[in-house]
Each structure stands twice: as structure tokens, then as C-alpha cells.
C-alpha positions, -999 to +999 in steps of 0.1 A: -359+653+158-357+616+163-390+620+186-411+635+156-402+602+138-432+577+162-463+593+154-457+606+117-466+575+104-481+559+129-489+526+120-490+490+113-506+474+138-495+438+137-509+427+170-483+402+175-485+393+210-523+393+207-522+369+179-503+342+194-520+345+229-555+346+225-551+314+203-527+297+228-556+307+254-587+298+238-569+259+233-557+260+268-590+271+283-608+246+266-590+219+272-588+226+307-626+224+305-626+191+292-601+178+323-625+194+348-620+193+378-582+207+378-566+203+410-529+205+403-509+231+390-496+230+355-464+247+338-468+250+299-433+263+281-433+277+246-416+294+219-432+307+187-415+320+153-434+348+137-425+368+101-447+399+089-449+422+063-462+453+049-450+486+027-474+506+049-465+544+040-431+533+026-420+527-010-401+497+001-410+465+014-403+461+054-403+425+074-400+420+114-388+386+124-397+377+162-386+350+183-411+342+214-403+330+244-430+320+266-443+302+301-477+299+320-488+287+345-523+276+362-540+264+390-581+256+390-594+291+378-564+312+373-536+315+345-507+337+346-486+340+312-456+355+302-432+359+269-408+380+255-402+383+220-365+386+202-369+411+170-350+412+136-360+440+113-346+444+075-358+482+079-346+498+111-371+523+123-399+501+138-404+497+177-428+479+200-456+497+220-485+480+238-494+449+218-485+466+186-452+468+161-451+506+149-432+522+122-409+547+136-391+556+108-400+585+082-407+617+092-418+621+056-447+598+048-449+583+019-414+592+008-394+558+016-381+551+041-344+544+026-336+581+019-352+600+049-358+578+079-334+572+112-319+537+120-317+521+145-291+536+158-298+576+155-289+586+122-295+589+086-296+550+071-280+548+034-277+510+037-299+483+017-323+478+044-341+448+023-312+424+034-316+402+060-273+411+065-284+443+075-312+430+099-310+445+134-314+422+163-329+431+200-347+421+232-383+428+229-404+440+258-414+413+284-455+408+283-473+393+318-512+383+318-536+371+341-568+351+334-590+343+360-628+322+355-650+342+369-683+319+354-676+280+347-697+270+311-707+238+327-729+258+349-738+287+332-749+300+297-712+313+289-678+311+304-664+341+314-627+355+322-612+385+333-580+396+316-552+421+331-522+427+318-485+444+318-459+453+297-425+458+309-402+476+291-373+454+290-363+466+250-338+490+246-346+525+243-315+530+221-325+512+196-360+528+193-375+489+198-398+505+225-415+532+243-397+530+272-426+529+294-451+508+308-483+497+292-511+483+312-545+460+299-580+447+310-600+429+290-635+406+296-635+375+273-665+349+269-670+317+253-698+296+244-697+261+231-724+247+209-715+209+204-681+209+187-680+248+178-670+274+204-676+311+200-654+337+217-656+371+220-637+395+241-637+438+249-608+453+270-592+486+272-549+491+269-534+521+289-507+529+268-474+546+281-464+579+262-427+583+255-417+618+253-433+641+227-464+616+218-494+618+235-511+584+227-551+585+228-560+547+249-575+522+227-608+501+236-599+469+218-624+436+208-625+408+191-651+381+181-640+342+164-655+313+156-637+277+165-646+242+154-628+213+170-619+191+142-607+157+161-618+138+197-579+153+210-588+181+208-574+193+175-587+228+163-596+257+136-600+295+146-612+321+126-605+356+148-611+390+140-595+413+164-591+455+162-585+487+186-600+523+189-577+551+174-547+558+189-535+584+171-557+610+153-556+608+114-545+573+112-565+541+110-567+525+136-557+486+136-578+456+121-570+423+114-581+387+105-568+356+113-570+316+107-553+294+132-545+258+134-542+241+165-526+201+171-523+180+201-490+162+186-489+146+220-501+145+257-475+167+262-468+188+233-493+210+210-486+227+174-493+263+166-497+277+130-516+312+121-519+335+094-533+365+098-545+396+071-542+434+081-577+455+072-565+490+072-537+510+054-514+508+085-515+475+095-494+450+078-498+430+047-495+397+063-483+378+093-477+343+097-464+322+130-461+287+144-454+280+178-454+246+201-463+243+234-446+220+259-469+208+290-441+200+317 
């Protein structure tokens, strides 16, 4: 049954969205405290370009392709963001749940993928799934976040937000890209600067939608980096470490490490570029992205 095929082997955790929004946050946030006081709104555009990889339980070699498509806005102490991501896979069976990209495709684990998984569409895939002419292409679910300051640095020991968040599921079912259902998020993220090197550190919770015949346990998630801000613009480095709870028994649960690279190309327009290891069996063997940002 296709159903059996989303917990079986469970996972890869790439935490895409995570990845490219706690980075475009931490920049934002800090520069906004460098313009204090902010008294007019502000619209920020982006779009991001991310490839990962992994073998995870497979034999074979799997890579996701995703397209982002972002816009935030804010106003004095509170940020509202949004993106959806487009997603090209060379190995159909993978789908989006939460801030994660799963495997969905083996019911046997460790067999490959190639001779026992479903595609995309249903059935039994004979096709050579490590060409990008057999890539499958689809809409993503759509992510919304909120940040609000509850404790300003310049006045206090640390700066302190509170994080909710929703995903939407706008991917189609069909094409097992997604759950289907709603996810929700809260998270508590602090920062402390100490002349030019900022510390952040955040702990939040994801309620996680269960699609029919998977019972999901919700993940407690938290992260801890270190940034340095390499230039009087603004320019940056982050080193982030960011993993959840278990979410399904018997599996690892999702680690990973990361090294950003942040530059103010202009007043208007900022550069992107990450890496990122996974630290456990099931999350993938590398993820890399760049993204720009386009204050309007």
C-alpha cells in the first residue's frame, strides 16, 4: 500500500526551509537593529536556489532541486514571512512534511529504491531515476512566519523573539510532494551581541499533521550559532547547528550543520550562500543554496 511507503524509511531531514530562513532572519534582525528606530514599513522579495543530496537507506544516489519564492514584510517589532518552494527530484518518492524533505519511496529499506519503490505517480518506477530528464516537477507547500520582539538588546541583556508558524498545504497530494495537511510551529529565539560577534540560539516545538496511516510523534526542535560580522555593511559568517526530537520511533532523528555567507551587494540588494552537513543516517549528505534578497 502506497501509505506504508512514508514511514518505512523515514528520513532525511534536510531542513530546507529552516535553513534559508533562520539565516535570512538573523541578517534581517540585525540590521534592523543597527537602523533603530524603524518607523516605516519595509517589503523584502526573494528567491533562493537550493540542491541536496544523500543515499540515505537507498543504494542509489537521490537529489531534490528547490526553487524559493519568498516575501516579508515588517513594521517596528514584527515580521511576517512567506515562501513557497518549486521541487525537482531525480528519484520520485520524496515529499515535504513540516520543515522537512522525507523519503517516501521504499517500502523495503535498504533495497533501492529503483526496483521496489512507487513514483510519483502511483506505481512501480523502472525508469533511470538518476537523470535530471526524468526529474519530476511540482508546487511545494506555502510556509507563513511571524516574528515579533518581545525584548529590544539595546535595553536588555539579550534580544528576544517569539516565532509561530504555518504550513499550508498547497503541494499536490497526487504526487506524494506532501502530507496533505496542516503543520503548525512556535519557537523562542535569542540573540546576544558581543562587539562584532552575535550568538543565537532558539527552542520551539512543530505540530505536525498526520496523513492517513502515520501517526507522527511532535518534534521539540533547537538550534544554537555563532555569527561574526566581517565588514562595517554589514557583511556576515554563520556557523548554525540546528536538530528536532524523534519523530518517528526507530529512526534518527534530524541533525545538521551549517556555514552561511551573508553580502550587502547594495542598499537594496543582499547575497545568500550556505552549505550545510547532515549528522545522522537519515539526513542528507549535503545541501547547498544561494538566495538574494531584494529590499523594495
Amino acid at each position: 500500500m502506497k501509505t506504508l511507503a512514508y514511514p518505512l524509511i523515514f528520513f532525511i531531514v534536510l531542513i530546507v526551509n529552516h535553513e534559508l530562513t533562520a539565516q535570512s532572519v538573523a541578517v534581517h534582525q540585525e540590521q534592523d537593529r543597527i537602523n533603530e528606530p524603524v518607523s516605516e514599513s519595509k517589503w523584502t522579495l526573494s528567491t533562493s536556489f537550493q540542491v541536496t543530496g544523500g543515499s540515505y537507506v537507498y543504494n542509489e544516489y537521490s537529489t531534490l532541486y528547490l526553487l524559493y519564492a519568498g516575501i516579508r514584510y515588517q513594521i517596528n517589532n514584527l515580521t511576517l514571512y512567506g515562501y513557497i518552494p518549486f521541487i525537482a527530484q531525480n528519484n520520485p518518492g520524496f515529499m515535504q512534511s513540516g520543515m522537512m524533505i522525507i523519503p517516501s519511496g521504499s517500502e523495503n529499506e535498504g533495497q533501492g529504491s529503483s526496483s521496489t519503490g512507487w513514483n510519483m505517480h502511483g506505481d512501480n518506477n523502472s525508469v533511470n531515476r538518476n537523470s535530471m530528464m526524468n526529474s519530476h516537477i511540482s508546487l511545494g507547500d506555502f510556509y507563513l512566519y511571524g516574528s515579533y520582539r518581545l525584548l529590544n538588546e539595546n535595553s536588555n541583556a539579550i534580544e528576544l523573539y517569539i516565532s509561530p508558524g504555518i504550513k499550508i498545504p498547497t503541494a499536490s497530494g497526487s504526487l506524494s510532494i506532501g502530507t496533505g495537511q496542516f503543520d503548525y510551529s512556535l519557537s523562542l529565539n535569542f540573540r546576544r551581541s558581543i562587539e562584532s560577534f552575535v550568538v543565537l540560539a532558539e527552542a520551539g516545538f512543530i505540530m505536525l499533521g498526520d496523513p492517513v496511516g502515520i501517526n507522527y510523534k511532535n518534534p521539540f526542535t533547537y538550534g544554537i550559532g555563532l555569527g561574526k560580522f566581517i565588514s562595517q555593511n554589514g557583511n556576515s559568517i554563520l556557523l548554525y547547528y540546528y536538530a528536532y526530537t524523534k519523530i518517528l520511533d526507530n529512526y534518527e532523528p534530524p541533525r545538521q550543520l551549517s556555514l552561511g555567507l551573508n553580502f550587502n551587494l547594495s542598499s537594496i540588494t543582499s547575497l545568500s550562500l550556505i552549505g550545510s552537513k547532515g549528522l545522522s543516517n537519515y539526513s542528507p549528505d549535503f545541501s547547498v543554496s544561494g538566495g538574494i534578497n531584494f529590499n523594495l
